[in-house]
Backbone as JSON, one array per atom type, in Angstrom:
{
  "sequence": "XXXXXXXXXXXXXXXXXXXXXXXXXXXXXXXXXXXXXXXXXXXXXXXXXXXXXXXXXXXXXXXXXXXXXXXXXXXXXXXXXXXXXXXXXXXXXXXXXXXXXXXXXXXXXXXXXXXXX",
  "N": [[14.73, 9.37, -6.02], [12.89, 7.0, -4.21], [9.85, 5.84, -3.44], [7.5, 4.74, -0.93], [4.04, 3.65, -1.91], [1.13, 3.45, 0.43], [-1.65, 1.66, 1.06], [-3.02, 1.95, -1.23], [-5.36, 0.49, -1.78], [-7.38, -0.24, -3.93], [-7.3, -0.92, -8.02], [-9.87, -0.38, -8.77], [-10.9, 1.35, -7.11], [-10.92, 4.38, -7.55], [-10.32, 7.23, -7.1], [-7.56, 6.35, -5.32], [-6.18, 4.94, -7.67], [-6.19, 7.4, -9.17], [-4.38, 9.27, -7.31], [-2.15, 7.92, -7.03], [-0.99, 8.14, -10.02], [-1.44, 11.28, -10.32], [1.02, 11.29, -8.15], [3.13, 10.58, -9.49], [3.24, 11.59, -11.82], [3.99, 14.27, -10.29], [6.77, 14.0, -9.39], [8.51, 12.71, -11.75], [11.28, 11.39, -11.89], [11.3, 9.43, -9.52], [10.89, 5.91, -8.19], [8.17, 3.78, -7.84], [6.83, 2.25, -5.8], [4.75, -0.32, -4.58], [2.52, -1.21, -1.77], [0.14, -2.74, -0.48], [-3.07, -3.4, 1.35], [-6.52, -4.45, 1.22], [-5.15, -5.68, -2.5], [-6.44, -5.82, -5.19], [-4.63, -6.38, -7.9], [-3.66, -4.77, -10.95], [-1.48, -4.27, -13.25], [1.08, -1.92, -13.39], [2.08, 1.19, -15.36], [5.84, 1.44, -14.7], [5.94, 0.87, -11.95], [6.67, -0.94, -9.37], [4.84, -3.47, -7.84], [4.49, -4.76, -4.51], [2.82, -5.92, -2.87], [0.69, -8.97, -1.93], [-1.65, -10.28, -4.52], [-4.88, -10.62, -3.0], [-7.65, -12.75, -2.22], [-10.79, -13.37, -0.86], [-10.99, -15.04, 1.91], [-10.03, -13.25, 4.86], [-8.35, -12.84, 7.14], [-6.22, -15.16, 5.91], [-5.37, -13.27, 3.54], [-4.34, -11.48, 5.45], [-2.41, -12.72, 6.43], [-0.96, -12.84, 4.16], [-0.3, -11.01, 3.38], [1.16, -9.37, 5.52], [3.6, -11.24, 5.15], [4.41, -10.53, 3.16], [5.79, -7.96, 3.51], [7.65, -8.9, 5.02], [9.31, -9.91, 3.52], [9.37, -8.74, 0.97], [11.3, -7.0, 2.14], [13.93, -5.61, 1.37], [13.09, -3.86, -0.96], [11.36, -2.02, 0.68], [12.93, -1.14, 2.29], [15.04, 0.31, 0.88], [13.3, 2.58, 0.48], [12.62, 6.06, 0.45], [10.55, 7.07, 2.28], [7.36, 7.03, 3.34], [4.1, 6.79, 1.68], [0.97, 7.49, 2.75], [-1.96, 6.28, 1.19], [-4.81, 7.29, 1.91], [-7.24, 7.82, 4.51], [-9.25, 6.53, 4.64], [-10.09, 4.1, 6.2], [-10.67, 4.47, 8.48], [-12.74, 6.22, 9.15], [-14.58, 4.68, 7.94], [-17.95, 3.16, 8.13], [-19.55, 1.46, 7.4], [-18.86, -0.9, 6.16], [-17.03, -2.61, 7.81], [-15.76, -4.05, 10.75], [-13.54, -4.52, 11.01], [-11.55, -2.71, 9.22], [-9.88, 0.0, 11.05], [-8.08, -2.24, 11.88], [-7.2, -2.96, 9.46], [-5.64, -0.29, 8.41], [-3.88, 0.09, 9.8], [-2.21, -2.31, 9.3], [-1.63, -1.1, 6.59], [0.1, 1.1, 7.59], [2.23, -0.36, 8.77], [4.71, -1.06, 7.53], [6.03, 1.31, 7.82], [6.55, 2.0, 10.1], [8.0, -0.47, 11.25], [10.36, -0.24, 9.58], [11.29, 2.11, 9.97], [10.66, 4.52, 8.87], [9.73, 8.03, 7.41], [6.59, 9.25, 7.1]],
  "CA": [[14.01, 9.16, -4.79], [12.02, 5.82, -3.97], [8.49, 5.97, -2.68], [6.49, 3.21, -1.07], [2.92, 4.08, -1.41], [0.5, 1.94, 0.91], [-3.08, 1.82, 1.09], [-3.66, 2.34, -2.65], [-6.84, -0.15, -1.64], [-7.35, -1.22, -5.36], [-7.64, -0.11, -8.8], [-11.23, 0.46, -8.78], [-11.13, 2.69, -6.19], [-10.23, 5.83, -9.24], [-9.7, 8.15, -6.46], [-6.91, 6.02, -4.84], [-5.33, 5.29, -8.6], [-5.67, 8.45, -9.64], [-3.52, 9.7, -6.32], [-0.82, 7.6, -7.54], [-0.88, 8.76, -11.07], [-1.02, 12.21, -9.8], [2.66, 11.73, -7.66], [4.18, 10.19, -10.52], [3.65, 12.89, -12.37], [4.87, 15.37, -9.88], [8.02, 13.16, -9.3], [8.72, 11.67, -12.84], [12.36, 10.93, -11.81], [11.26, 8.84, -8.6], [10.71, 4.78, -8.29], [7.68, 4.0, -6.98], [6.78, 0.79, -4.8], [2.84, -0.16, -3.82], [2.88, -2.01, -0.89], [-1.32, -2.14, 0.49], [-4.1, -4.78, 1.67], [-5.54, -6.08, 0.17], [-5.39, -4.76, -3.81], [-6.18, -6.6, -6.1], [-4.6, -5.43, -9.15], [-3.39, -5.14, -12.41], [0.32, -3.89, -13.66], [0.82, -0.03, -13.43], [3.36, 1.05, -15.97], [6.57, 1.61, -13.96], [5.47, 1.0, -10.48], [6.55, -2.59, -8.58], [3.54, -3.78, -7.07], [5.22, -5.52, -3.69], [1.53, -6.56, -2.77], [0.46, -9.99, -2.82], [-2.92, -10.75, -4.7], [-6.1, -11.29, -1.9], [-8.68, -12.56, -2.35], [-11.1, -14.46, 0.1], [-10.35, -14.99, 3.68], [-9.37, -11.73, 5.61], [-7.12, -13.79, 7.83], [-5.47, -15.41, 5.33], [-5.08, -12.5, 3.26], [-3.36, -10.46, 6.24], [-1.45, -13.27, 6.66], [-0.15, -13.39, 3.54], [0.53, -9.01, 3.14], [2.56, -9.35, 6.41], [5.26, -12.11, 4.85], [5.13, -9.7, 1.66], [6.0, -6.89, 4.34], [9.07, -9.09, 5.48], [10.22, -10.79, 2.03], [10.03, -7.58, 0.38], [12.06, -5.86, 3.32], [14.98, -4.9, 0.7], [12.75, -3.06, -1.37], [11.18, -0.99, 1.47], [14.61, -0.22, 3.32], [15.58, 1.5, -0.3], [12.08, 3.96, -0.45], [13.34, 7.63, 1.39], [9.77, 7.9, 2.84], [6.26, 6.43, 2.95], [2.77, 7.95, 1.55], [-0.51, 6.73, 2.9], [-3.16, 7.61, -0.03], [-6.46, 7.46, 2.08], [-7.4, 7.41, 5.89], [-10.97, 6.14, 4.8], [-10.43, 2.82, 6.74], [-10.25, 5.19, 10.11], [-14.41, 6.47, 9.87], [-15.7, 3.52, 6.9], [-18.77, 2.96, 9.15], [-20.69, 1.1, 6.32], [-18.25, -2.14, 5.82], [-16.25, -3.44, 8.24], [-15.05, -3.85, 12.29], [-11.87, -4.93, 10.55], [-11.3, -0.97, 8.89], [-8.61, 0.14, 11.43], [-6.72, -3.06, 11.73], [-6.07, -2.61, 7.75], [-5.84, 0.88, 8.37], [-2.7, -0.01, 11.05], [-1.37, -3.07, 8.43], [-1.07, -0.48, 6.05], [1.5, 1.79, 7.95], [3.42, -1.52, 9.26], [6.48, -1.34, 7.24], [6.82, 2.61, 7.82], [6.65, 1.8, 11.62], [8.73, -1.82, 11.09], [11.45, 0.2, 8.87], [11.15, 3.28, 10.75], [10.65, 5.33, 7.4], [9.19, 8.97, 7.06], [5.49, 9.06, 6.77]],
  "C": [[13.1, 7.95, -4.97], [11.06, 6.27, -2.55], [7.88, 4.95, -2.58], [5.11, 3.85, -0.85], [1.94, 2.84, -0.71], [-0.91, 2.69, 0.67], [-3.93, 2.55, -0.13], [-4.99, 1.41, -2.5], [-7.17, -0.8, -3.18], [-7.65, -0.85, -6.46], [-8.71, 0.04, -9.08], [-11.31, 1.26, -8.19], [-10.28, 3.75, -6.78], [-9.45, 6.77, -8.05], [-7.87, 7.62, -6.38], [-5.32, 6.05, -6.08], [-4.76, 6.15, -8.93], [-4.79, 9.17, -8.67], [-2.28, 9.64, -6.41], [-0.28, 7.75, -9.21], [-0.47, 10.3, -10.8], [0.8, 12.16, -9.47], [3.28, 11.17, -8.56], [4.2, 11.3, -11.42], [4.64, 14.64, -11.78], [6.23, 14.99, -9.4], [8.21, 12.36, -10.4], [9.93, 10.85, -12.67], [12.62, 9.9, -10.83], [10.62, 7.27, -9.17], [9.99, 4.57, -7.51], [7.42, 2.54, -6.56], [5.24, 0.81, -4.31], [3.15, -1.25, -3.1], [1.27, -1.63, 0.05], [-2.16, -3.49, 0.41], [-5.13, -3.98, 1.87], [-5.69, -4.82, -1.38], [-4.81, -6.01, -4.3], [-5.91, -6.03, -8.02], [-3.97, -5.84, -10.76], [-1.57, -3.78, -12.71], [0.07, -2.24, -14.29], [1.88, 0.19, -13.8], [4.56, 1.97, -14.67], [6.44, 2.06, -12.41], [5.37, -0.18, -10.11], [5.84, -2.59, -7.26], [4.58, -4.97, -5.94], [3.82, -6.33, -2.86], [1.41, -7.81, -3.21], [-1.28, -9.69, -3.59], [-3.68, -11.62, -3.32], [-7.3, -11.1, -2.37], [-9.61, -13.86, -1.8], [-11.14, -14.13, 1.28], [-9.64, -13.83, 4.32], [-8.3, -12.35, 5.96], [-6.12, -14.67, 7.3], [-4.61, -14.49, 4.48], [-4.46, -11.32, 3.92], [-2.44, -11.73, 6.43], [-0.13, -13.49, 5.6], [0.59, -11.43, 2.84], [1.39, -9.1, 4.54], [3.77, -10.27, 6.17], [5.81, -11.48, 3.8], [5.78, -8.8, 2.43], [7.53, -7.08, 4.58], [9.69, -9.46, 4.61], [10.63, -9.73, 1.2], [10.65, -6.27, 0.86], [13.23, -5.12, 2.51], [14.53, -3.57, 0.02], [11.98, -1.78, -0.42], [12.15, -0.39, 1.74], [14.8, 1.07, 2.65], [14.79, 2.71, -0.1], [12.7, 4.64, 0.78], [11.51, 7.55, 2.18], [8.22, 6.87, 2.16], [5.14, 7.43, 2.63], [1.72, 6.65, 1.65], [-1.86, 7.58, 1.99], [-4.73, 8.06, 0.82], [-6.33, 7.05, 3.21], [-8.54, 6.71, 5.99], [-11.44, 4.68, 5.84], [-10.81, 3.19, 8.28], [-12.16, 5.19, 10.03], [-15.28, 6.05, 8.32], [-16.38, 2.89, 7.79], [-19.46, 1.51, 8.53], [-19.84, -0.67, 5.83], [-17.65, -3.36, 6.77], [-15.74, -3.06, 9.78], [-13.4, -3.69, 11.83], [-11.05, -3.76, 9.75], [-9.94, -0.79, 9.74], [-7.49, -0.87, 11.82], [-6.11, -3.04, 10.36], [-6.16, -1.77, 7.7], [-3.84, 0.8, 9.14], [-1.75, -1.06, 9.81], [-0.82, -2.12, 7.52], [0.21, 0.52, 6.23], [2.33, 0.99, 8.74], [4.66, -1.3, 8.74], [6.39, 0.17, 7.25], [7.25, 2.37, 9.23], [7.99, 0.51, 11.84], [10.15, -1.42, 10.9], [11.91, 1.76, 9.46], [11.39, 4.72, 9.94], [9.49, 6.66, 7.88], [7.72, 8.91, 6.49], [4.82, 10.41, 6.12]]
}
């Protein structure tokens, strides 16, 4: 089974990691796929990061997770089903107007690919 997880948000955020540590363990036999904006990260043993690196400019940095969205359209097609790790971008009062538009980028390629959420 292939899983794209989105909205892993970034490896500092432990919760978010540890979420995806967690389903690898309860799926050891599955291939998993991170696909989230922005995350800036670092190499998670057996797990292709389809994410670009952002960092900077919002608007550049959504500009440049929606061409990863369409370039790495092969590897989505493959995943059976998407998992969103965290709704926190829905009522994060404390950061940002910009919260549910990367709240919405993040479930783009389940909506795009018309994949199982």
């Amino acid at each position: 089974m292939n899983i794209l997880v989105t909205n892993l948000y970034n490896v500092f955020n432990l919760g978010s990691y540890h979420d995806l540590l967690l389903a690898k363990k309860l799926f050891p036999y599955s291939k998993f796929y991170v696909l989230s904006f922005p995350i800036f990260y670092k190499k998670i043993k057996d797990v292709k990061l389809l994410s670009p690196s952002i960092k900077g400019n919002f608007f550049i940095g959504a500009i440049k997770y929606l061409m990863s969205i369409i370039l790495k359209r092969k590897d989505i097609i493959k995943c059976d089903f998407v998992v969103d790790l965290a709704g926190d971008y829905l009522n994060d009062v404390n950061y940002s107007i910009f919260h549910p538009l990367l709240y919405f980028l993040n479930l783009l390629p389940a909506i795009l690919y018309k994949k199982k959420l």
